[in-house]
C-alpha positions as CSV (number, residue, x, y, z in Angstrom):
1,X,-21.1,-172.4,-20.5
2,X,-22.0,-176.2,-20.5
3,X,-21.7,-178.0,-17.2
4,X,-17.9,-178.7,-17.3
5,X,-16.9,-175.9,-18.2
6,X,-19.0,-174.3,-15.2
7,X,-17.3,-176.9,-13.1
8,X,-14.0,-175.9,-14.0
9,X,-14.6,-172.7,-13.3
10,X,-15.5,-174.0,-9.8
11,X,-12.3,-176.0,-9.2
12,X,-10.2,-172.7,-10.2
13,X,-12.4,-170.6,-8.2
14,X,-11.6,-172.9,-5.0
15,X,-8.1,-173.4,-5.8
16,X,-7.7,-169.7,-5.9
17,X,-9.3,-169.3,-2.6
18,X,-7.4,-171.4,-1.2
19,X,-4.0,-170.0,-2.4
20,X,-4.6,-166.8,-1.3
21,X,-5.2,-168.1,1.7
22,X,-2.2,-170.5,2.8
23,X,-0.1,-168.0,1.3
24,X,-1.3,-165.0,3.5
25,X,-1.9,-162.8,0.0
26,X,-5.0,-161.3,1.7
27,X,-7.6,-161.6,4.3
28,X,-10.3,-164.3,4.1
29,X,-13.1,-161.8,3.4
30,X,-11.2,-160.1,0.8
31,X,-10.4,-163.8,-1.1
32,X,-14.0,-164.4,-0.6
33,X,-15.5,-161.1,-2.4
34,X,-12.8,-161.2,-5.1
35,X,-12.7,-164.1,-6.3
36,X,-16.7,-164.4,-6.1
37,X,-16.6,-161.5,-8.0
38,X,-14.4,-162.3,-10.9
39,X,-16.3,-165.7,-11.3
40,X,-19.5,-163.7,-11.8
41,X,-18.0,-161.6,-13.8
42,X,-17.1,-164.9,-16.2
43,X,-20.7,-166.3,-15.7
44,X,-22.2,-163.2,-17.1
45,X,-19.9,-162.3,-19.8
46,X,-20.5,-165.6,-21.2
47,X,-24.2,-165.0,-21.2
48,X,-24.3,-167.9,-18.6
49,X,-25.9,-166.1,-16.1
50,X,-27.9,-162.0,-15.7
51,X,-26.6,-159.3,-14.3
52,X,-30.0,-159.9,-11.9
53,X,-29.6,-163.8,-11.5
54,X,-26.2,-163.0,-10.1
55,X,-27.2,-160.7,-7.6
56,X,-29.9,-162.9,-6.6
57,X,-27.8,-165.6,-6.3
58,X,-25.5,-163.7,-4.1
59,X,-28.8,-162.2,-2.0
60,X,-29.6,-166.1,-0.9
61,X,-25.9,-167.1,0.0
62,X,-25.5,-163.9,2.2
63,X,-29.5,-165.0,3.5
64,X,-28.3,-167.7,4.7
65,X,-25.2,-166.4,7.0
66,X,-26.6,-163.9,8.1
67,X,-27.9,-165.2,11.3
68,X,-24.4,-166.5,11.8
69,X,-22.4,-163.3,11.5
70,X,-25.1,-161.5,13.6
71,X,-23.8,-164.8,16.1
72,X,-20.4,-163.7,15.5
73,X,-20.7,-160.0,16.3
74,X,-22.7,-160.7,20.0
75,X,-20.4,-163.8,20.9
76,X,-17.4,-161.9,20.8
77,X,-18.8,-159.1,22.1
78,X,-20.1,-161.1,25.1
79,X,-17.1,-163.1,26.1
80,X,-14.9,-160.0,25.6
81,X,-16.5,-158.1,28.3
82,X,-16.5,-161.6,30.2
83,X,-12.7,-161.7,29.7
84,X,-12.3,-157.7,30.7
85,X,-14.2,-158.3,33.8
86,X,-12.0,-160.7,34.9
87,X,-14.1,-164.0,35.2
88,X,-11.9,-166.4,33.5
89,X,-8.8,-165.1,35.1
90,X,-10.5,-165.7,38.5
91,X,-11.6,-169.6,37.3
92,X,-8.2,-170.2,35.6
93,X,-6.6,-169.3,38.8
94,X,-8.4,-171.2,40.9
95,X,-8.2,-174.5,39.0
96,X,-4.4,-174.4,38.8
97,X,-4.2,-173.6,43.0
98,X,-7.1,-176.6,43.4
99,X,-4.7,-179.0,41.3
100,X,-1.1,-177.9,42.5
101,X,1.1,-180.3,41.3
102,X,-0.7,-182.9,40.4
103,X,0.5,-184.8,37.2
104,X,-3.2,-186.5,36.2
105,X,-4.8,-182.5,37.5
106,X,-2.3,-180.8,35.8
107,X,-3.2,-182.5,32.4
108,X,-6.9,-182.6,33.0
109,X,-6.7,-178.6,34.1
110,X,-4.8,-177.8,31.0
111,X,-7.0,-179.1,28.5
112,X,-10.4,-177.3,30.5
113,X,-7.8,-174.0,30.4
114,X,-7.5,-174.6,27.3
115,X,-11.1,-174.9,26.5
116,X,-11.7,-171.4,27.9
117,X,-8.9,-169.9,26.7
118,X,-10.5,-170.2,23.3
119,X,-13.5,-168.4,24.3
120,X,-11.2,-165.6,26.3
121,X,-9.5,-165.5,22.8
122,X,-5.6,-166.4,24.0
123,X,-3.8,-168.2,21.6
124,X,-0.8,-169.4,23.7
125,X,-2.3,-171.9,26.5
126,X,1.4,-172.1,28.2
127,X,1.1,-167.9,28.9
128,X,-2.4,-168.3,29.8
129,X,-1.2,-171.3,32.4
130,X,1.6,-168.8,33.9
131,X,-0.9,-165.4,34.8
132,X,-3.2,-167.8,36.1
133,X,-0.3,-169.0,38.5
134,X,-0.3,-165.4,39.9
135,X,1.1,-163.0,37.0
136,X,-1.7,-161.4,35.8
137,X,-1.8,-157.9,35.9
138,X,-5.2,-156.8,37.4
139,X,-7.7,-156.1,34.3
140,X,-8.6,-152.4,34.3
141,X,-12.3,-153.1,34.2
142,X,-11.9,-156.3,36.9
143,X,-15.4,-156.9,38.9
144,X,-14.2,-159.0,41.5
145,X,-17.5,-158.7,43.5
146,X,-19.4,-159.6,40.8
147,X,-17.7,-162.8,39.8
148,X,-20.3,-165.3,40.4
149,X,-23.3,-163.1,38.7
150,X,-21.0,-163.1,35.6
151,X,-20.5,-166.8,36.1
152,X,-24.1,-167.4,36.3
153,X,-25.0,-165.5,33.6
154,X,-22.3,-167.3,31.1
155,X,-24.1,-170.6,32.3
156,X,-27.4,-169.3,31.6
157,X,-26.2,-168.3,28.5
158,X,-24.7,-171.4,27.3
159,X,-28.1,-173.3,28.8
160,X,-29.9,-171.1,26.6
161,X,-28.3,-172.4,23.2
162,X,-29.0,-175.8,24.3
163,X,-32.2,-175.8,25.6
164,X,-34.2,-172.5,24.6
165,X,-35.8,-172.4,21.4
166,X,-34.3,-169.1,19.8
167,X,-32.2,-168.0,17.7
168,X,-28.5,-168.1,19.0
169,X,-27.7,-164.6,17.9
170,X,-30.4,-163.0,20.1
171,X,-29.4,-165.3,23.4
172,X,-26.0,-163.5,23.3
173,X,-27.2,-160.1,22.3
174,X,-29.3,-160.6,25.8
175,X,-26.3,-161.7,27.2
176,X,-24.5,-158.9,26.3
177,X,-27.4,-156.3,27.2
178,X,-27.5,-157.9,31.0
179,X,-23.6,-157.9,30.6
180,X,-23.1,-154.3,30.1
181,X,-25.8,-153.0,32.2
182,X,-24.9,-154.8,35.2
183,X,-20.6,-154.5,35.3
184,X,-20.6,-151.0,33.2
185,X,-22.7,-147.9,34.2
186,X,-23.4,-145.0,31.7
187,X,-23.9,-144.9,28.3
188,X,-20.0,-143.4,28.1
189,X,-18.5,-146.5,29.5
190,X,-21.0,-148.6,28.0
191,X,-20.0,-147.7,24.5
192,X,-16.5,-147.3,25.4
193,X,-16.0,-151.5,25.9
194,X,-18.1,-152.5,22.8
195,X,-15.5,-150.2,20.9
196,X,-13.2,-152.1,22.6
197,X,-13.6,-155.4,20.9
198,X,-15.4,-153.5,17.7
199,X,-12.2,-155.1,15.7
200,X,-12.8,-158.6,16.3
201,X,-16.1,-158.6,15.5
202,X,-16.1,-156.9,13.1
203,X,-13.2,-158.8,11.1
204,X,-15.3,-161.9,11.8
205,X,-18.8,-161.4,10.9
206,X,-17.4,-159.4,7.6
207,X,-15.6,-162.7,6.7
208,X,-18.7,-164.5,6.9
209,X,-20.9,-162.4,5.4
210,X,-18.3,-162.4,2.2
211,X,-18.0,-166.1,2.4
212,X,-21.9,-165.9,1.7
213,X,-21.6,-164.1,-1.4
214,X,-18.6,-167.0,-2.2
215,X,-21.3,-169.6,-1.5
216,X,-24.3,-168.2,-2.9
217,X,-21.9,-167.8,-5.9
218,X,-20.7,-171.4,-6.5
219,X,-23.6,-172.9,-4.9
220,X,-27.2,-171.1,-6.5
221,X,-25.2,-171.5,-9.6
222,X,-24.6,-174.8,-9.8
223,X,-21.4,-175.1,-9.8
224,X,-20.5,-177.1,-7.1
225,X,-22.9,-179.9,-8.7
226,X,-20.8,-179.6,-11.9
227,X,-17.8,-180.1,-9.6
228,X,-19.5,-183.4,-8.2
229,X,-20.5,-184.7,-11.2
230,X,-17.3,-184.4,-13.1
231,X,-15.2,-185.5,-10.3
232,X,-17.2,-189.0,-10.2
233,X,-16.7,-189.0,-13.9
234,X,-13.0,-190.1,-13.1
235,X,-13.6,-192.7,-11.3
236,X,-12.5,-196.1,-13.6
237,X,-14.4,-198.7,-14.4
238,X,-12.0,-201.1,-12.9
239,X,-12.1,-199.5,-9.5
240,X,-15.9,-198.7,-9.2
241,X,-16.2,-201.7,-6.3
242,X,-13.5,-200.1,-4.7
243,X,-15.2,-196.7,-4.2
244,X,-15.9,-196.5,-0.7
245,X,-12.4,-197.1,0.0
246,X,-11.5,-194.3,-2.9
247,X,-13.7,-191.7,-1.4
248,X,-13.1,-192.8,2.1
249,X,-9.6,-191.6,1.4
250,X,-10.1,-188.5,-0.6
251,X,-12.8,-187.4,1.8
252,X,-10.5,-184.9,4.0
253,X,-9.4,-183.0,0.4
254,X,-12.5,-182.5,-1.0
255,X,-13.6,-181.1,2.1
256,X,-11.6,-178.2,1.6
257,X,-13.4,-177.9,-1.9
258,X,-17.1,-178.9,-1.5
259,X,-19.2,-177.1,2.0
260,X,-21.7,-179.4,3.9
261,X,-25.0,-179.2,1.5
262,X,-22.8,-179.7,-2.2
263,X,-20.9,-182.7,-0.6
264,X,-23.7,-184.6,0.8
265,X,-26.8,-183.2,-1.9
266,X,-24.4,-183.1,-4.9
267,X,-21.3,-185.0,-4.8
268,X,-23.2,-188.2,-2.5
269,X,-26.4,-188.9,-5.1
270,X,-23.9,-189.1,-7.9
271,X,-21.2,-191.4,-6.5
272,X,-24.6,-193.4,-5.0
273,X,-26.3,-193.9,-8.7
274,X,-22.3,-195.1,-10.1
275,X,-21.7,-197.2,-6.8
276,X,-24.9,-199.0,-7.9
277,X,-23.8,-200.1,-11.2
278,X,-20.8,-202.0,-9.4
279,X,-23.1,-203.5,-6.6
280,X,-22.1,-201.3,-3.6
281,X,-24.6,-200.6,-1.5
282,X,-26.1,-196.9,-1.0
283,X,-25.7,-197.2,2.6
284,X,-21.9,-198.0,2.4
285,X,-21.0,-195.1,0.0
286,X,-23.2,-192.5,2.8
287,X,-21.4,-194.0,5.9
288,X,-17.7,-193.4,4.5
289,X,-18.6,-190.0,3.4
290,X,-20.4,-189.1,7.0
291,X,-17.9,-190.4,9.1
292,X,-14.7,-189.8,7.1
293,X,-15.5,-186.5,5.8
294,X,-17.2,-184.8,8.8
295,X,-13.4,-185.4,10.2
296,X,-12.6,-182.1,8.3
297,X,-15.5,-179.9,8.6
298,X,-13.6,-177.4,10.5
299,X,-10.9,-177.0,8.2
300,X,-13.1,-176.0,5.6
301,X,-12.5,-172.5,4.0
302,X,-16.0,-172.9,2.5
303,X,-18.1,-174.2,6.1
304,X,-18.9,-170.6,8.1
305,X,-18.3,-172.5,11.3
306,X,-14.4,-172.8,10.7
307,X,-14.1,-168.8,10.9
308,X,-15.9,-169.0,14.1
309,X,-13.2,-171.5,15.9
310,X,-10.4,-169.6,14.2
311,X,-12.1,-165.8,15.4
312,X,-12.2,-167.2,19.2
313,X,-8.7,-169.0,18.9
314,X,-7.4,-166.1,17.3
315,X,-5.5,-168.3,14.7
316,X,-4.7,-167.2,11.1
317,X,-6.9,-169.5,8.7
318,X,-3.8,-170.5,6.8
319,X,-1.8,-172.2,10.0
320,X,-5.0,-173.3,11.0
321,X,-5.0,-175.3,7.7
322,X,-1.2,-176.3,7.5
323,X,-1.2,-177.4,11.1
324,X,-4.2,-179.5,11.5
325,X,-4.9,-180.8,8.3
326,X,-2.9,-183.8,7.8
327,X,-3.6,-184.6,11.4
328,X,-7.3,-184.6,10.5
329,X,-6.6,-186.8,7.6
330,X,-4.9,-189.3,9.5
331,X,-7.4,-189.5,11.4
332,X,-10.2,-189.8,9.2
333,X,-8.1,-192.8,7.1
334,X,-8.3,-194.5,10.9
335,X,-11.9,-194.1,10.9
336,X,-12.3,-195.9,7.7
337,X,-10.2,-198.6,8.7
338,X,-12.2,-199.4,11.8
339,X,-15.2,-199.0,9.8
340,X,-13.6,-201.5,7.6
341,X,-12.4,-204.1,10.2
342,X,-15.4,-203.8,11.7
343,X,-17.4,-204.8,8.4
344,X,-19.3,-201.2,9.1
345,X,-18.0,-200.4,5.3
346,X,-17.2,-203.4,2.3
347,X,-15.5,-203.4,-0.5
């Protein structure tokens, strides 16, 4: 297959993805694999690719998520059994009784409740707002008494990630360990609440892992490059001085198309080298594309990080889309204005 060919086979690939997707056809993973799979399946029936090459192609994508599903797994793990012992019912009710009815405390309390009832994986802040007034029904596995070792031991945890040179995965599979041998005793029990939230993990780390073998498809291949390349092939003569403010706007769509290292390694050097010939500068094509494009990194169905937010949220993929993405793009068309008025980016 010659290179626009292989890049059409990229845009359907994507396109597919994402349609299976917003129309809630199937699960992310399963997209992921399918689609992957039938695009190999083109690749080496047209003698564009081995059987072999495939499969190593595929090996490196899932090497390089790996470390992020094994994240997955022990994060959800560990905030579970933080959220079945009780610890952020205890700090939700306790900011909503220090605030009372305090307008500027009430809003300021509602976004931190907010913040943690993403990692306690509620979806519905108003219900999470109401137990914490006093309706929550004691958790079975509640450790009241040991409330403020839990709480230490999250901020340890989170200090870790920051500060500690590690890998993330193994902080929170330490977590966990201290987690479960300090609240749960016995291997019975023990096993019992890692069952518990088995599901979740599970759903997340698989998707990840499958959206590996998506990008070790599209991206060992080539194909996203392709994509780049033909893509700044439309661009018209006339309107090359104007590209900054072209790509500024169209940086939110091809977002949901191109994943971090085939938008800023493949797509940017092109649209760079044809800026050139119109006198834009390199810098102002690379500050449009950072700053309106990182706008919609966590939208991405092709970025592993978006499945992460979604897992803890507990939000299907598809409403996360619909609902946030012209929100995003609004806001990333105010970012290029300022950067405009501000004489950050010229045309």
């Amino acid at each position: 297959m010659n290179e626009t060919m292989l890049a059409l086979l990229g845009f359907a690939t994507i396109i597919t993805v994402i349609v299976l997707l917003l129309k809630n056809v199937t699960v992310p993973s399963l997209a992921f694999i399918s689609v992957a799979t039938a695009s190999s399946a083109v690749l080496v029936l047209t003698g564009t690719f081995s059987v072999q090459e495939m499969g190593d192609f595929i090996a490196e994508g899932v090497k390089g998520v790996h470390a992020t599903a094994a994240l997955f797994i022990f994060s959800v793990l560990f905030f579970g059994i933080m959220t079945d012992v009780g610890m952020f019912d205890k700090i939700i009710g306790a900011l909503m009784k220090k605030v009372g009815h305090n307008v500027v405390g009430v809003t300021l309390m509602t976004s931190i409740i907010a913040m943690i009832a993403h990692l306690d994986g509620a979806g519905d802040v108003d219900n999470v707002e109401i137990e914490a007034a006093g309706n929550t029904e004691t958790r079975e596995y509640a450790r009241p008494k040991l409330f403020w070792f839990n709480l230490i031991l999250t901020l340890a945890v989170i200090a870790c990630l920051i500060v500690v040179k590690v890998p993330s995965y193994y902080v929170f599979m330490l977590g966990c360990a201290i987690a479960l041998l300090v609240n749960f005793r016995g291997a019975s029990l023990q096993n019992k609440i890692i069952k518990s939230h088995a599901g979740p993990a599970i759903m997340m780390s698989s998707t990840i892992l499958c959206a590996g073998v998506f990008l070790g498809v599209m991206e060992k291949t080539g194909i996203m490059n392709n994509m780049a390349t033909v893509l700044a092939g439309f661009v018209p003569m006339s309107m090359g001085r104007f590209l900054p403010l072209i790509i500024g706007v169209l940086a939110v769509p091809l977002t949901l198309m191109f994943d971090t290292d085939s938008f800023f390694f493949g797509l940017m050097p092109v649209l760079i080298e044809i800026a050139g010939n119109f006198g834009v500068l390199p810098a102002h094509i690379a500050i449009v594309m950072v700053v309106c494009r990182n706008c919609a990194t966590f939208i991405s169905p092709v970025v592993p990080a978006t499945f992460l937010g979604i897992g803890l949220a507990d939000v299907e993929i598809k409403d996360h889309i619909k609902n946030c993405f012209f929100w995003i793009w609004g806001v990333s068309i105010v970012c290029l204005l300022a950067g405009l008025l501000l004489g950050v980016i010229k045309i």
